[in-house]
N, C-alpha and C positions, 0 to 999 in steps of 0.2 A: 484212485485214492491219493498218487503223490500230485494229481493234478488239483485235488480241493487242496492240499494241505498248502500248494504252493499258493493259491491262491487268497489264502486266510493270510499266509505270510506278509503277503505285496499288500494286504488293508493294512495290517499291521504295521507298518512300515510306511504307509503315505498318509494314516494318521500320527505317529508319532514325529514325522517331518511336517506337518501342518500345527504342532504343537511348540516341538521347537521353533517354526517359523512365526509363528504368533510371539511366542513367550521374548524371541531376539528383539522383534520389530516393539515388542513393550516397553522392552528396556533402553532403544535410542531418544536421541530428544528430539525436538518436533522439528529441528531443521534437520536433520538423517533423516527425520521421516518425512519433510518435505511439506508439514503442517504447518505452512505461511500461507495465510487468505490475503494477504497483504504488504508489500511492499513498496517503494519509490526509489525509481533509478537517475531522474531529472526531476528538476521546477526552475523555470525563469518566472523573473521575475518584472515586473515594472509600472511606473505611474506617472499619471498630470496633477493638475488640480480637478481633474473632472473623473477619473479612470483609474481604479487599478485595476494589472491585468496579470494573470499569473497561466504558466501551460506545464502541468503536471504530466511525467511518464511513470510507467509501473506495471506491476502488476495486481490483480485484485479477484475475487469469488465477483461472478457474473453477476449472481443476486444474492449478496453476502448475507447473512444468519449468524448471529453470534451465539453457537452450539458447540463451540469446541472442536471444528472440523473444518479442513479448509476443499471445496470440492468445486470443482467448475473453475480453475483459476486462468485467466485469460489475461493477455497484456491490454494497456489502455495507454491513450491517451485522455487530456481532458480540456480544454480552454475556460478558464474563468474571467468573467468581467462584471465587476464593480464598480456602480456609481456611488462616483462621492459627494452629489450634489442631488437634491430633490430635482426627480425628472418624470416623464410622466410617459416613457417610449416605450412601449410592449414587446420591440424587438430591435437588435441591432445588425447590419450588416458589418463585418468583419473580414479581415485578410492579414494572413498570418506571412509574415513575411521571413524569408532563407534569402542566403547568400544571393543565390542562385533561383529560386522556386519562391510559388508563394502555395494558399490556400486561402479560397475566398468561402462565406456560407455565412449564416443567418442565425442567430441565437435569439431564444425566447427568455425571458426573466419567469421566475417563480418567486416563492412566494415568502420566501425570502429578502430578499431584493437583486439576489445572484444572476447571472446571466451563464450558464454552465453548460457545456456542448462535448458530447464527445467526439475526436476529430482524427482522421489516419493522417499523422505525418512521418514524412521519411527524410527529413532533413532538420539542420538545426534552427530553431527559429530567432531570430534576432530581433524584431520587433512587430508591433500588432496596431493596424490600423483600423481603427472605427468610424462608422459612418460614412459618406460620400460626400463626391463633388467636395465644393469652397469648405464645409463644415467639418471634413473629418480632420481626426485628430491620431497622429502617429508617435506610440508610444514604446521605446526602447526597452529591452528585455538585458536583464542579467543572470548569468545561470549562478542561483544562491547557492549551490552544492557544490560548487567550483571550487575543489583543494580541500573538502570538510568529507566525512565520515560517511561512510555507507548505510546503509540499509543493513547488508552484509557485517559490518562491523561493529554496530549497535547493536543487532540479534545477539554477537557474539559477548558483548558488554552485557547484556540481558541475563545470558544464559548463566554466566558466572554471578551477578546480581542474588540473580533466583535460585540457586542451586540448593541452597536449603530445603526451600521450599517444594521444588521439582524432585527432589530427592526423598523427599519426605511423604512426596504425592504416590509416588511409584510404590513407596515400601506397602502404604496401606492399599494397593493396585483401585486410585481414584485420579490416575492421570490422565488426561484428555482434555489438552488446549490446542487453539489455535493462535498464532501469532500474526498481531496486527500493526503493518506501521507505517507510520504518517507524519509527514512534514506542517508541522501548526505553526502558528504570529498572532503574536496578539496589535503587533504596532507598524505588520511587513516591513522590521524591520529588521530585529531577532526572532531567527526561526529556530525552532525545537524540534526535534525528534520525537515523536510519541510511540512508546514502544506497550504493546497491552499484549497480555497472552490471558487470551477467553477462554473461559470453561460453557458454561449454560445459564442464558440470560446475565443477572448482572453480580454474576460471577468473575472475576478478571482481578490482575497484579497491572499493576504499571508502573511504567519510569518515564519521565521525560530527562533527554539526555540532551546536551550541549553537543551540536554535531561540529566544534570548531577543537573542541577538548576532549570532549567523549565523560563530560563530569556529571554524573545524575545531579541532577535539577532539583528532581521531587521522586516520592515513591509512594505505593502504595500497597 
């Protein structure tokens, strides 16, 4: 008998810990709970008259969903290369150039007109040569993020932003975003901050924030 009684006890007792731990983990915000699908920690940047060429780091959902969950999140790299001139090459050879290292590979264009590859680097890249022999063209990198605002610190700009809002989601227990963010240009030349916290489809709050001031842009 004090053997079931005990036992009835310990359900008692690791369901009302699975309640508490639920109801805690409800009430943090989505960066204590670690619901970022998306971040950026670098981007260089650079260009000719023929080439711009940008190499984004971060992190990102594997095969992102915009459901209000961030799951599968892995670190990236990414190489992008844009032609500025009508051209008609279905692929490009490339070598991404470090101090010290390089990384050479082969990019296909879609259908877009991007040239986007993803690529393991472990060094800093300093510029990006395209093409081969007499005709390539080597194109200098700057790191745009140099002395400007984090990822980290626009979330935290975000969070205070939206607190109305987050606050006001939680009372009626309809909270469940994930936070997305992204380094934009409209002219690669002022970049923006794109801060989105998704719910399900097109569900979502944004800011764009000035990563030199940290001064919202726009909102929505």
């Amino acid at each position: 008998m004090k053997k079931k009684v005990f036992l009835i006890f310990v359900a008692i007792l690791v369901v009302a810990c699975s309640v508490v731990f639920v109801s805690c983990n409800k009430d943090k915000t989505p960066t204590e709970r670690g619901n970022i699908s998306r971040t950026i920690s670098a981007f260089y940047a650079g260009e000719n008259e023929n080439f711009a060429v940008s190499i984004q780091s971060g992190k990102r959902e594997k095969n992102f969903m915009a459901d209000g969950k961030a799951t599968d999140v892995v670190d990236f790299t990414e190489l992008t290369i844009l032609p500025l001139k009508v051209h008609d090459c279905e692929e490009y050879v490339f070598v991404i150039n470090g101090e010290s290292a390089t990384l050479s590979g082969k990019v296909k264009g879609n259908e877009f007109g991007e040239y986007i590859i993803s690529v393991n680097l472990d060094f800093t890249p300093v510029s990006v040569t395209i093409g081969e022999g007499e005709g390539a063209e080597c194109i200098s990198l700057t790191n745009v993020l140099d002395g400007k605002l984090t990822s980290a610190d626009v979330i935290n700009i975000a969070e205070t932003e939206f607190a109305d809002r987050i606050n006001g989601a939680k009372e009626a227990g309809e909270y469940c975003r994930e936070i997305y963010v992204k380094l934009i240009t409209g002219d690669r030349q002022n970049y923006y901050y794109y801060v989105s916290y998704i719910g399900e489809g097109v569900d979502y709050w944004a800011l764009l924030i000035d990563p030199n001031t940290g001064n919202i842009v726009s909102k929505k």
